[in-house]
N, C-alpha and C positions, 0 to 999 in steps of 0.2 A: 504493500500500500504506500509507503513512502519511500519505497527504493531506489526511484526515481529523482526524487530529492536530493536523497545523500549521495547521489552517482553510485547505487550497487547495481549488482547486477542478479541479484538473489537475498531472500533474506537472510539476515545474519543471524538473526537471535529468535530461530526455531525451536522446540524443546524435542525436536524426533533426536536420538542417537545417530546420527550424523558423525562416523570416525574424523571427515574431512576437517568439521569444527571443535575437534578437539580440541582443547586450550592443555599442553603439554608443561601443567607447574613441576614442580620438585616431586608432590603429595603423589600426582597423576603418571608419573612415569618412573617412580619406584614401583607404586601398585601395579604397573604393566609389567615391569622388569619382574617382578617375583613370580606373577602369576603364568608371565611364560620361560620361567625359569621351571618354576613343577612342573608345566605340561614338555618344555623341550628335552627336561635330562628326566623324563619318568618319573615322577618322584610320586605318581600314586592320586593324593588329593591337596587342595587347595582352598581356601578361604577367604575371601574376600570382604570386610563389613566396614559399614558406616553410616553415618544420618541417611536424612532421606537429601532426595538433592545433588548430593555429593559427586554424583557423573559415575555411580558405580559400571551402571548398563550403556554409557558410551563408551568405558575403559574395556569392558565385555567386548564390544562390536570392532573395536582398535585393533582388541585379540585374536579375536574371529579373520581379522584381515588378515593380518601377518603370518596365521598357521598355514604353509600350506596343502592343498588341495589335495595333493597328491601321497601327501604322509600322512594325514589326518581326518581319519571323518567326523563330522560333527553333529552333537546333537544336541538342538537347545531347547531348553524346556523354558518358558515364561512364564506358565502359571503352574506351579507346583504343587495345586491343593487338590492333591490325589491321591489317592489309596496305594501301598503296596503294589499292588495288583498290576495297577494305574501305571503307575511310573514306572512298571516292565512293558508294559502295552505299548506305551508312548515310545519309550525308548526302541522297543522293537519298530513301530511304526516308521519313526523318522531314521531308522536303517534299512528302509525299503522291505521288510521282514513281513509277511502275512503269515499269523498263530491265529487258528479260530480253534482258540482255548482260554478259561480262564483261571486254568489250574497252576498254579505259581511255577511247581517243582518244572512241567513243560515250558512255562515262559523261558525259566531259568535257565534250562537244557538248551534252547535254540537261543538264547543270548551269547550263552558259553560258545556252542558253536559260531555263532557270527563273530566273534570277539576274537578268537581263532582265524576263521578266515581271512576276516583283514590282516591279522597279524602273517600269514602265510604270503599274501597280497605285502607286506610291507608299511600297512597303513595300521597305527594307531585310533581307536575310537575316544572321542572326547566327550564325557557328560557336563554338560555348564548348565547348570539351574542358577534363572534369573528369580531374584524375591524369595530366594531360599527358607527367609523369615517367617513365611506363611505358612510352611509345610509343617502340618498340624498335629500328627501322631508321631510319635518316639518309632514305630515300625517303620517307618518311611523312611528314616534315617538311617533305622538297622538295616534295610534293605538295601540302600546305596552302600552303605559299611561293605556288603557281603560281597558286590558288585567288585571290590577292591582285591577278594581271593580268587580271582581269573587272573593268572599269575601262567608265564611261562620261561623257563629256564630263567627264573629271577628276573622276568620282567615285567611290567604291572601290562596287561593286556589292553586296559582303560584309565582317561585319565581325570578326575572326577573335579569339576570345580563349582564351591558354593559362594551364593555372591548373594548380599542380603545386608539388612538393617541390623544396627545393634544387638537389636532382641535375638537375634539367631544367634552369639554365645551363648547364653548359658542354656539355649536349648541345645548345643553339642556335647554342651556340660554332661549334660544328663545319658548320654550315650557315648562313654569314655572310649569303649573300643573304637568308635570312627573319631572322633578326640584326637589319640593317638596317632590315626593315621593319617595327618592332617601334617602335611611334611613343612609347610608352607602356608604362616597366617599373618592377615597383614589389616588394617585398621587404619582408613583412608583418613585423610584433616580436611578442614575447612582450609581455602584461597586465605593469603595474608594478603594486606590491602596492595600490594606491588601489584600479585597475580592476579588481583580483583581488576586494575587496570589492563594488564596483557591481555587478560581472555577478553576485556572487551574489543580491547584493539584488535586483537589475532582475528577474532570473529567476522570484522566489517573487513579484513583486506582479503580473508577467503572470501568475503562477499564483494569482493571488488575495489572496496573505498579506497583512492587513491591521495587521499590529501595528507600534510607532511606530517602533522600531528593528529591527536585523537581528537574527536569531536566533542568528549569529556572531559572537561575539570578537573585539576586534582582534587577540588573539594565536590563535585559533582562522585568523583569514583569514591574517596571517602565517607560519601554520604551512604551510597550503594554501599560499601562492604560494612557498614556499620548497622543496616538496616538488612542485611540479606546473610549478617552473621558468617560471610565466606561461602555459602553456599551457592554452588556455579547456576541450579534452577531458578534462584532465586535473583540472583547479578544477572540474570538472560532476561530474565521477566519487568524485570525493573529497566533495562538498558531498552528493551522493547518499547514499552510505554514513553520514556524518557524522548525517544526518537520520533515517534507517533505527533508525542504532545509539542515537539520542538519545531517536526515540520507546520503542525498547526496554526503555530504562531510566527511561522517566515523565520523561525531562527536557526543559528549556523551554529552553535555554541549551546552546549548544555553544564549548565552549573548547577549548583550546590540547592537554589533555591529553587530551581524546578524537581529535582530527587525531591526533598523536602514536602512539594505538592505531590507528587505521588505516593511517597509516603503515606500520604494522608488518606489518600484511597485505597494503598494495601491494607492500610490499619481501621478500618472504616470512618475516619473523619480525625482518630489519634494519630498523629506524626509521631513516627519513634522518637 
């Protein structure tokens, strides 16, 4: 809607997982580093957590780019609120796998098989559960745990990684055996107000913007990372608006005292 305005050539401050607008801080490309450290040297399973916000499921799709195709097949779960049962189905499903059964021990049997053949094939299989947090019974957990003894000459056959909100420690708490096998855990941070600036800049020059400086303030970005706590959903959502309400008013320049008015509409009429 105002792309046009600021010379983009696409929006910049989408909230889809978009790898291209990654904003690459310190926080964001440890959590990548680690997480394709366990899937490149085998290490089994992986862990990922943090607020909400935090770009866990962009840092996911980043992931996703960089494995490639031909070592790895992948399967991603987004909504994870399924039964034991479920979460063999699925996983079968998304390895092209047709079971018209819904007897575990047989799920189990033709996973171990598929898990095998890729491995025969060369290829690695990947389990990434997005919203990990959600997955409701302690079996569901055991279940992925068990997923971990498809093992061949001391190799882990699959590579399992959980990505989720806080709340999902001490739900692995509670199921020490996948606990332990958790080779690799990592606890993503909030943007410091630097990175609170980069990601907005980074943002508008993959969206094209070509002008020499950013079109925010340092008390404009200030305002944003004090009101958005670091949180990249929240600095996207606010730089959005910010842009919206700047073209509105013919301006070139966003400061302190327009963040300020939208504050007052994230907070319904309280400015932070």
């Amino acid at each position: 809607m105002y792309e046009q305005y600021w010379g983009l050539n696409e929006p910049p401050f989408t909230l889809t997982p978009d790898p291209r607008f990654l904003y690459m801080s310190r926080a964001h490309e440890d959590a990548l580093m680690m997480l394709h450290y366990a899937i490149s040297r085998n290490k089994g399973a992986a862990m990922l957590c943090g607020e909400i916000g935090l770009g866990k499921t962009t840092i996911s799709r980043k992931l996703l780019e960089m494995l490639d195709p031909v070592q790895y097949r992948i399967v991603l779960i987004v909504n994870p609120i399924l039964t034991p049962t479920q979460m063999l189905q699925e996983i079968l499903s998304q390895l092209d796998i047709e079971v018209n059964s819904r007897n575990r021990q047989v799920l189990v049997q033709r996973l171990h098989l598929a898990l095998v053949e890729n491995y025969d094939r060369g290829r690695r299989v990947v389990v990434m559960i997005d919203e990990a947090h959600l997955i409701r019974a302690a079996n569901s957990f055991e279940e992925l745990r068990l997923l971990l003894n498809c093992q061949m000459n001391d190799q882990f056959l699959i590579s399992l990684v959980l990505l989720g909100q806080n709340e999902l420690i001490p739900k692995i708490k509670k199921v020490p055996a996948l606990e332990q096998r958790l080779a690799v855990r990592h606890q993503i941070k909030p943007l410091d107000v630097l990175d609170t600036g980069e990601l907005i800049l980074y943002r508008l020059r993959v969206a094209g913007y070509t002008g020499s400086a950013s079109p925010f303030t340092p008390e404009a970005v200030h305002q944003i990372h004090k009101i958005s706590g670091g949180a990249p959903r929240v600095v996207i959502q606010l730089a959005d608006n910010a842009m919206l309400m700047a073209m509105a008013r013919k301006e070139k320049q966003i400061d302190g005292f327009l963040i300020h008015e939208i504050a007052e509409e994230f907070n319904g009429g309280a400015a932070a």
